[in-house]
C-alpha positions in Angstrom: -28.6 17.8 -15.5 -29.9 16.9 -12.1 -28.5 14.9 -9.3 -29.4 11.3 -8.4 -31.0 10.9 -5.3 -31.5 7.2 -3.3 -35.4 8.0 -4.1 -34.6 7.8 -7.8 -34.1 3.8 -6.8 -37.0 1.0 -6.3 -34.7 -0.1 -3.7 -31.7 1.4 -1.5 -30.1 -0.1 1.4 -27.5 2.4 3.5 -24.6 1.6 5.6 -24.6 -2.1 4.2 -21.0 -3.6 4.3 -19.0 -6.1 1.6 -17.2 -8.7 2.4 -13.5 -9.2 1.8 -14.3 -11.2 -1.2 -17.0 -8.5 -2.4 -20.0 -9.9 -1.7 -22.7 -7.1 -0.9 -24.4 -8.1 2.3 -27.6 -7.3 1.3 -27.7 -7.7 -2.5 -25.5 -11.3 -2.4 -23.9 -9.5 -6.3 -20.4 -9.7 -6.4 -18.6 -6.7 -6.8 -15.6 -6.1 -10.0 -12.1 -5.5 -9.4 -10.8 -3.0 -11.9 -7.2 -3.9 -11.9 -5.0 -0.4 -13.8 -4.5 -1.7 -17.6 -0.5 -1.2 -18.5 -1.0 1.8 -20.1 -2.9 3.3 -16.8 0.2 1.6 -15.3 2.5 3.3 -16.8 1.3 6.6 -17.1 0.8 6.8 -13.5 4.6 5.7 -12.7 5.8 8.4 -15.1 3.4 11.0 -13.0 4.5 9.9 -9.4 8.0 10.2 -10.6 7.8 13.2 -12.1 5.5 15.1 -9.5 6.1 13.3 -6.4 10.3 11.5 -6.4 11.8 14.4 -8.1 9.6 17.4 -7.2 9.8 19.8 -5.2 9.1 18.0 -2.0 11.6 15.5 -2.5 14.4 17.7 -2.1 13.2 19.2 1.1 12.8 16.0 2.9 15.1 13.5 1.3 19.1 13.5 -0.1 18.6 13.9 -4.3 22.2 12.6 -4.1 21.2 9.5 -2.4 18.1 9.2 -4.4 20.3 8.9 -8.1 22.2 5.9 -5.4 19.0 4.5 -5.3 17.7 5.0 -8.8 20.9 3.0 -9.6 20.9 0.4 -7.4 17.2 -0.5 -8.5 18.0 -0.4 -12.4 20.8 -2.7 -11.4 19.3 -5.1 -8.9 15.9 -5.6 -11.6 12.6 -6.3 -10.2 11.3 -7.2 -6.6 7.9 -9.1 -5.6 7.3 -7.3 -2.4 9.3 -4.0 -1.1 9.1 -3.3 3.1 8.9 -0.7 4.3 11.4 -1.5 7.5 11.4 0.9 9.7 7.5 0.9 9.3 7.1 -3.0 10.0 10.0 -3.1 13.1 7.5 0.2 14.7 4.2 -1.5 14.3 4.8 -2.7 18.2 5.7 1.2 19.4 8.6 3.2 18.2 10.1 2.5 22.2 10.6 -1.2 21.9 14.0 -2.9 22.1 16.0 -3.5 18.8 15.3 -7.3 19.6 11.9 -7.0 19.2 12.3 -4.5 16.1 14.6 -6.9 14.5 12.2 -10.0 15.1 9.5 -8.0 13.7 10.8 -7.6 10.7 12.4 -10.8 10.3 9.3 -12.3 11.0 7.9 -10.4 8.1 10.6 -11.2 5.5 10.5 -15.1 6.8 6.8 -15.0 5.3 7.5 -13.9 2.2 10.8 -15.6 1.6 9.0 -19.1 2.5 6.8 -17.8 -0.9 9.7 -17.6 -2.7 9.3 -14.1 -3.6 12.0 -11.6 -4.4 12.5 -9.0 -1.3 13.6 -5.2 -0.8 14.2 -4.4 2.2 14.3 -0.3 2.7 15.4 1.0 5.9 17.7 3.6 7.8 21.8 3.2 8.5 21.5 2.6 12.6 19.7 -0.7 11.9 23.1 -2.0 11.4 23.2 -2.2 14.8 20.6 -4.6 15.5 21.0 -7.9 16.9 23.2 -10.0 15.1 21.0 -13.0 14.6 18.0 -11.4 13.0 19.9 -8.7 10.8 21.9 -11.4 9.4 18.8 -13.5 8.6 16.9 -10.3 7.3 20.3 -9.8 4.9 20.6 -13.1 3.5 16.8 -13.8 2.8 16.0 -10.1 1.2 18.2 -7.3 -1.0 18.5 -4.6 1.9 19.1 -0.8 1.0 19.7 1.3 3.8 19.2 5.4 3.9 21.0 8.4 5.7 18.5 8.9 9.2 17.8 12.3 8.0 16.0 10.6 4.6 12.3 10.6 3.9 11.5 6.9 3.1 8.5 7.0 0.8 10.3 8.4 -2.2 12.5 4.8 -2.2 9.3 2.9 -1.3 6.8 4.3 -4.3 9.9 4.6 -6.7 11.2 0.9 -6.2 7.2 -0.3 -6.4 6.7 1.4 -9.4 10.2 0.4 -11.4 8.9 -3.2 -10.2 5.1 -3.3 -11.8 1.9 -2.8 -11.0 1.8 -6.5 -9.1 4.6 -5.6 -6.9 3.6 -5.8 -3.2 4.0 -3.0 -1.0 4.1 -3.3 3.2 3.8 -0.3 4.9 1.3 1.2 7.4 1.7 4.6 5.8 -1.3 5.5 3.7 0.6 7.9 1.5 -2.5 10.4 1.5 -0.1 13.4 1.0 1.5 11.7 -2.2 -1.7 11.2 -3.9 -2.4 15.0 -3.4 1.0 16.2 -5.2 -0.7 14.6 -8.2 -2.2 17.4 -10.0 -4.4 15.4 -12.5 -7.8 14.3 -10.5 -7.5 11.2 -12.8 -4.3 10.6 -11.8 -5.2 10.8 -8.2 -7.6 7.8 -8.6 -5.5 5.2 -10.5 -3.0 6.5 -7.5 -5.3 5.1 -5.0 -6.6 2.4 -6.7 -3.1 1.3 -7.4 -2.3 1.4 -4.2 -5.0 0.1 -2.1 -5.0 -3.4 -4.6 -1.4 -3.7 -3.8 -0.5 -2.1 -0.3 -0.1 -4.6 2.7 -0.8 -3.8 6.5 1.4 -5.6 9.2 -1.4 -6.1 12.0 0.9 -8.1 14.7 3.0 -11.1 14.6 2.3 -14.3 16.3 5.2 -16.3 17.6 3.9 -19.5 16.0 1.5 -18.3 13.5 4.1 -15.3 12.3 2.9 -12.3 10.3 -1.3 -11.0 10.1 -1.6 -8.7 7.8 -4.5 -6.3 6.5 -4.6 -7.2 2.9 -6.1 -5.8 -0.1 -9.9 -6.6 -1.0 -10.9 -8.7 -3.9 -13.0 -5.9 -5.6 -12.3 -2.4 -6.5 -13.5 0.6 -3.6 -15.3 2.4 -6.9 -18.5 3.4 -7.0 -19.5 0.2 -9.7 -22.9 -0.8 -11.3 -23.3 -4.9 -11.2 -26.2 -5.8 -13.4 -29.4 -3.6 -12.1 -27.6 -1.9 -9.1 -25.0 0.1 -8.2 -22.6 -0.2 -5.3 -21.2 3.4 -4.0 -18.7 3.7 -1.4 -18.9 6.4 1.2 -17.6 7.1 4.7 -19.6 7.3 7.5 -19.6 10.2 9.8 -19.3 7.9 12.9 -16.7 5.6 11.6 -13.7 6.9 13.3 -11.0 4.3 11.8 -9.9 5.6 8.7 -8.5 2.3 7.2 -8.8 2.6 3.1 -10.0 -0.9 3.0 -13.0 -0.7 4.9 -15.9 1.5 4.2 -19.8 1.7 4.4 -21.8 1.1 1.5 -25.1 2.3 -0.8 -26.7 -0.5 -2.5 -29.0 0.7 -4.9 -31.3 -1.3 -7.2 -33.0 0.5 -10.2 
């Protein structure tokens, strides 16, 4: 069977870009959001587990010990709306700031959400104990905090805590988790591992003092090649784009 070339179309427009909503730019079609079905759901938890929390590479980098602590603490605690990434969040300013403006980062953060009413996890190290007063006691009392040994690796807790929560849980971390994905050794597992993740993974961009947290936020369509009535949409990344960001790409728009 041969390949499909842009020629094979009455009508192809490169490099054309979607808006957050996904709406071509060209087109005007709206693009589809394929949210992951429970089964896909689930099968995909069971497969991150088993390949990526308890494989091999989880007990080079992380304490298995403190990992069954975990497992435990989330079986007991139930189900969270959003899990932070801490450490991630308070180091979106540099790693070399002040604990007062680590502190206020993330406080700033879990004020957002709280004001939502959702249900917080907070996942960070043992020294953060020994931040400011006032903001670690506000970051306590408005989220479920579980702190880790410094030498810990903190993405096993993150994707384990996400996963045991749903597929709507909201996750907020700058960490793209490329080199989880590729522990998956199914290829179709490796898709409904991004997917997941880009529809649900949050970006802290900066906080305002009055306006609070900005953050990079999923898309309302699915980055998947997709066919909307007589044309397809296919993702791609250009050669000269040099930010990497999952949630922005250029674009084929091709009409048959």
């Amino acid at each position: 069977m041969g390949g499909i070339t842009v020629s094979s179309y009455r009508t192809s427009h490169i490099g054309e870009t979607v808006t957050h909503t996904g709406i071509c730019k060209s087109c005007q079609r709206k693009l589809d959001n394929f949210d992951l079905t429970t089964d896909e759901f689930n099968d995909l938890k069971n497969r991150v587990i088993e390949n990526v929390i308890v494989g091999r590479d989880l007990f080079v980098k992380t304490n298995p010990e403190e990992l069954e602590r975990f497992k435990e603490f989330v079986r007991s605690m139930g189900k969270f709306d959003v899990v932070l990434d801490g450490l991630n969040i308070a180091y979106s300013a540099g790693t070399k700031q002040p604990p007062h403006i680590l502190s206020t980062l993330l406080a700033s953060v879990v004020s957002h959400f709280a004001q939502q009413k959702k249900r917080i996890l907070v996942l960070g190290r043992v020294h953060m104990n020994r931040w400011p007063i006032k903001n670690w006691d506000y970051i306590k009392k408005n989220s479920t905090v579980f702190l880790t040994q410094n030498i810990s690796q903190d993405d096993p807790y993150l994707l384990y805590c996400a996963l045991h929560s749903g597929k709507d849980t909201i996750i907020v971390t700058r960490d793209l988790m490329r080199g989880h994905k590729f522990l998956l050794k199914d290829p179709k597992q490796k898709i409904l591992f991004h997917r997941w993740l880009s529809q649900r993974q949050y970006q802290l961009i900066r906080v305002d003092d009055h306006r609070g947290p900005t953050f990079r936020i999923p898309p309302l369509f699915s980055i998947v090649a997709q066919r909307n009535g007589n044309t397809w949409h296919i993702p791609y990344e250009a050669e000269t784009v040099k930010d990497k960001n999952e949630f922005h790409r250029a674009w084929l728009c091709l009409k048959c």
